[in-house]
N, CA, C and O of each residue as an XYZ file, in Angstrom:
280
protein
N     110.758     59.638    128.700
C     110.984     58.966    127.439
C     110.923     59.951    126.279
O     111.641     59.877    125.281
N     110.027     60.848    126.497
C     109.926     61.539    125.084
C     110.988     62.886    125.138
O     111.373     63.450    124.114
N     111.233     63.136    125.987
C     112.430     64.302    126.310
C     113.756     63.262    125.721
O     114.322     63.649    124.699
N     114.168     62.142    126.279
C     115.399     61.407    126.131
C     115.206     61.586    124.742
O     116.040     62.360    124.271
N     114.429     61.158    123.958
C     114.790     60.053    122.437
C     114.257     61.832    121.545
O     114.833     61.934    120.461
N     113.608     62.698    121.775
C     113.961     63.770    121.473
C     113.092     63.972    120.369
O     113.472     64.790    119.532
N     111.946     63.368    120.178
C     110.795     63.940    119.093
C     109.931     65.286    119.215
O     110.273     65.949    120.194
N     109.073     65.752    118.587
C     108.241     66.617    119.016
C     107.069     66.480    120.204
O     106.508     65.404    120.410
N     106.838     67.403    120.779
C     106.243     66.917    121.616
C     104.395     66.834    121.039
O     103.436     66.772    121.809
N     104.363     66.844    120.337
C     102.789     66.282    119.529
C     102.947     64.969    120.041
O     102.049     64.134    120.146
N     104.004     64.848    120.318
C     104.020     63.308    120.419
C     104.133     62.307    121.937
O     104.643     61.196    122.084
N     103.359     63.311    123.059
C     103.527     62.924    124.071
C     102.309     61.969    124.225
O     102.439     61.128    125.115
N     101.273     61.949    123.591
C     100.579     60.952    124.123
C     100.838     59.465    123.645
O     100.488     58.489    124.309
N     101.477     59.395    122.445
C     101.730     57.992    122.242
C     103.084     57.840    123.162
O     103.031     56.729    123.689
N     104.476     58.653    123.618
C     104.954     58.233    124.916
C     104.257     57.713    126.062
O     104.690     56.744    126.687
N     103.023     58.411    126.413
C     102.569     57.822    127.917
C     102.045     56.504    127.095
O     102.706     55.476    127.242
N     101.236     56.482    126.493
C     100.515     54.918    126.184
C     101.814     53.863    125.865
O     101.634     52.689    126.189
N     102.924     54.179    125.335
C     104.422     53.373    125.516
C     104.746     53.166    126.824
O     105.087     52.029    127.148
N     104.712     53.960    127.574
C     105.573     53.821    128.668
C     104.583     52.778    129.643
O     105.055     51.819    130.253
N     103.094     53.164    129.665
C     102.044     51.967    130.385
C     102.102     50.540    129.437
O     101.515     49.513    129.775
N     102.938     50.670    128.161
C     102.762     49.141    127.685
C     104.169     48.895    128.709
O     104.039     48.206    129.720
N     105.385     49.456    128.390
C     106.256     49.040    129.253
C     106.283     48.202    130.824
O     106.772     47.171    131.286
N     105.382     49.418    131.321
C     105.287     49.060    132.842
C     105.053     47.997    133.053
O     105.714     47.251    133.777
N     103.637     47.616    132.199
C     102.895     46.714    132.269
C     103.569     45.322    131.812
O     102.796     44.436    132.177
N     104.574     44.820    131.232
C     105.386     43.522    131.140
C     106.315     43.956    132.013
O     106.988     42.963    132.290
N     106.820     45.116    132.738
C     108.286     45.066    133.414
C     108.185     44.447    134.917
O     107.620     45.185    135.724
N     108.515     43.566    135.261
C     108.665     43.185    136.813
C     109.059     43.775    137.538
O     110.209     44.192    137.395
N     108.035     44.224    139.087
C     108.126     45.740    139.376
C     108.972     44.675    140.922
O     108.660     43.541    141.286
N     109.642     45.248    141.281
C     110.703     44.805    142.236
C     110.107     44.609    143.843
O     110.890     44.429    144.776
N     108.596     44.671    144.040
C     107.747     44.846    145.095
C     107.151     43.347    145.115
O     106.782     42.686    146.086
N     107.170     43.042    143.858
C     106.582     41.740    143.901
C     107.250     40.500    144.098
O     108.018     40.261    143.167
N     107.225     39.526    145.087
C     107.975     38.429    145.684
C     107.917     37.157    144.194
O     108.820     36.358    143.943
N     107.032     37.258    143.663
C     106.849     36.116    142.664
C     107.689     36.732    141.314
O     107.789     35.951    140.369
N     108.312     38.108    141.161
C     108.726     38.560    140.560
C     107.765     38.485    139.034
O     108.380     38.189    138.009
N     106.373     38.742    138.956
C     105.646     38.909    137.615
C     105.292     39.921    137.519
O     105.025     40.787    138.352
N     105.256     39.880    136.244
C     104.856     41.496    135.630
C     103.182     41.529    135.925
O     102.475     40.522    135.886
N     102.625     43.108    136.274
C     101.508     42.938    136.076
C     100.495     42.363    135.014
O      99.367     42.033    135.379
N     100.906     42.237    133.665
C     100.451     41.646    132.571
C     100.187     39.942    133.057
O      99.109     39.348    133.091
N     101.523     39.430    133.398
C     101.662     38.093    133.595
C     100.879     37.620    135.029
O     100.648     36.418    135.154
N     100.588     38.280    135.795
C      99.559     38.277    137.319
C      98.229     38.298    136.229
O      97.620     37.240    136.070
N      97.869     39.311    135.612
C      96.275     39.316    135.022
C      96.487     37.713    134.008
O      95.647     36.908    134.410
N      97.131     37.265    133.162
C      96.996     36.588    132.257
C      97.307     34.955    132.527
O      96.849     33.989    131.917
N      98.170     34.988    133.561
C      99.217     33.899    133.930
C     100.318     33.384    133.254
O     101.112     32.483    133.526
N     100.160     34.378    132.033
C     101.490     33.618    131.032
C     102.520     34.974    130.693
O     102.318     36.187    130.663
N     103.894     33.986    130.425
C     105.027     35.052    130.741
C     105.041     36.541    129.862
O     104.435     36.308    128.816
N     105.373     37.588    129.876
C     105.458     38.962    129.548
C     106.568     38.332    128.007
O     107.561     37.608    128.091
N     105.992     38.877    126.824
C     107.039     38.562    125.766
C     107.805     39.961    125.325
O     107.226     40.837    124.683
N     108.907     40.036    125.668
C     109.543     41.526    125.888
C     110.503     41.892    124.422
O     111.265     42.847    124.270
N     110.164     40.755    123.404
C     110.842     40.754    122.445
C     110.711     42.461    121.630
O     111.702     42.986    121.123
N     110.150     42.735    121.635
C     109.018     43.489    120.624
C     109.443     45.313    120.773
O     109.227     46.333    120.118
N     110.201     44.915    122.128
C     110.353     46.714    123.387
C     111.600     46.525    122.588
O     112.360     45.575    122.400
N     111.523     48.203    122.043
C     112.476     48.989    121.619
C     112.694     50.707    122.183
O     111.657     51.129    122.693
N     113.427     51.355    122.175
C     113.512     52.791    122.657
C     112.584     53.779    122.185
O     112.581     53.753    120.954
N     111.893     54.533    122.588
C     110.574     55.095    122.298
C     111.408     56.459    121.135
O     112.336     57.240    121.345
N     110.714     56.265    120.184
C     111.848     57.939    119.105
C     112.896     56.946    118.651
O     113.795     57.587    118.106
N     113.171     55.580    118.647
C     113.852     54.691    117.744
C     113.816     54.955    116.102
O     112.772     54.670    115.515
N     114.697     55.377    115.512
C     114.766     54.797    113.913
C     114.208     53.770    113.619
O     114.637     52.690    114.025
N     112.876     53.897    112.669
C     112.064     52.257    111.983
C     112.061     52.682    110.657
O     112.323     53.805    110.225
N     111.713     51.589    110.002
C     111.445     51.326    109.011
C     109.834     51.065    108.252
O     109.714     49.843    108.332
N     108.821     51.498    107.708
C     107.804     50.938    107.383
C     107.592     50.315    106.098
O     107.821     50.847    105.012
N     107.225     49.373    106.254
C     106.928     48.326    104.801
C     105.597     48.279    104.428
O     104.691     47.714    105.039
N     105.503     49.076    103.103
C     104.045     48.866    102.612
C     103.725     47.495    101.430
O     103.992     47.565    100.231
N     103.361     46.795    101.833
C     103.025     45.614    101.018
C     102.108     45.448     99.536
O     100.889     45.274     99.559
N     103.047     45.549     98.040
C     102.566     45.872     97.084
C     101.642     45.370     97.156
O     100.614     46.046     97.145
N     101.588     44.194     97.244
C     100.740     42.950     96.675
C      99.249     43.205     98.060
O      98.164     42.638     97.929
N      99.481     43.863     98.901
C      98.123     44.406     99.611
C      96.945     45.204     99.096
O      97.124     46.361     98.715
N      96.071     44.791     99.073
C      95.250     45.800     98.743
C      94.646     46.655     99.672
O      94.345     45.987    100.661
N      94.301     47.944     99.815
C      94.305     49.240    100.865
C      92.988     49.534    100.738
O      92.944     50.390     99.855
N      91.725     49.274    101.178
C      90.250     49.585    101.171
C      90.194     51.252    101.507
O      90.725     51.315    102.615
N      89.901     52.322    101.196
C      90.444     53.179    101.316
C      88.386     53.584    101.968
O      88.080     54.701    102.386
């Protein structure tokens, strides 16, 4: 993942902790009930909305009206 999308590599440990959130909702093809390990520990379905390409273009929104406890 972090070779593909092409960031620095300072940035390999938040790849591995991405790639174990991945695993962890993806339905691994061994399993007959077809659930993700998340959904075996929890019983409720994997919400996959959220998975985007790791080194994706974002956007961050800082919220005026927030106040920042510094």
């Amino acid at each position: 993942m972090l070779f593909a999308s092409g960031p620095p590599l300072k940035f390999w440990d938040h790849a591995v902790e991405y790639a174990a959130y991945v695993i962890n909702r993806s339905m691994p093809s061994g399993d007959p009930k077809r659930q993700s390990p998340l959904e075996i520990l929890t019983g409720k379905p994997s919400d996959l909305t959220g998975i985007v390409t790791f080194g994706s273009p974002c956007t961050v929104f800082h919220d005026p009206n927030k106040i920042v406890w510094a």
